[in-house]
N, C-alpha and C positions, 0 to 999 in steps of 0.2 A: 230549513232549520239547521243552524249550526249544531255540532256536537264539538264540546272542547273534550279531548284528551287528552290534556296533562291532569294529571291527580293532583289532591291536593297537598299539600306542603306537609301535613301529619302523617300523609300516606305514607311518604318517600322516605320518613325520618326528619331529622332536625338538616335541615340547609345552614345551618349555622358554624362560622369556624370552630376550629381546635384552640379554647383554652385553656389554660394550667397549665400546670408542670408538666416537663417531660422525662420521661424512667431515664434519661439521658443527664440530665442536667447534673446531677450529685458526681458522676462519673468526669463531666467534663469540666464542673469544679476544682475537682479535685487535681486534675491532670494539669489545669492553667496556675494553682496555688504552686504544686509541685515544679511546675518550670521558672516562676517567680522566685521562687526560694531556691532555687538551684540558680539562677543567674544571678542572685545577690551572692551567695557563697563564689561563686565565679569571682565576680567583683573583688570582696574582698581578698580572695588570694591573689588576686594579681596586684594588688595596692600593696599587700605585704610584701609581696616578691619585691616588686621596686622600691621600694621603702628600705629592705636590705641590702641590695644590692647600689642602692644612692650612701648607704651610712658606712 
């Protein structure tokens, strides 16, 4: 007679991936808005710069 020894699946907890949010995400929102809006200020002063220095 066989004996299976894996338990079963409620035993072990949920086998199931990681969904939701992660405590991460707000943080690295914010860090990728912050670099977007810091390369457009970029932008813009360097368009001024040339803009006065063409006039």
């Amino acid at each position: 007679m066989k004996t299976n020894s894996a338990q079963p699946t409620a035993a072990q907890g949920s086998g199931l991936a990681e969904t939701g949010t992660n405590d991460n995400t707000a943080a690295i929102t914010g860090v990728a808005a912050a670099l977007i809006v810091a390369g457009g200020g970029t932008a813009v002063a360097v368009r001024r710069r040339k803009a006065r220095r063409a006039a």
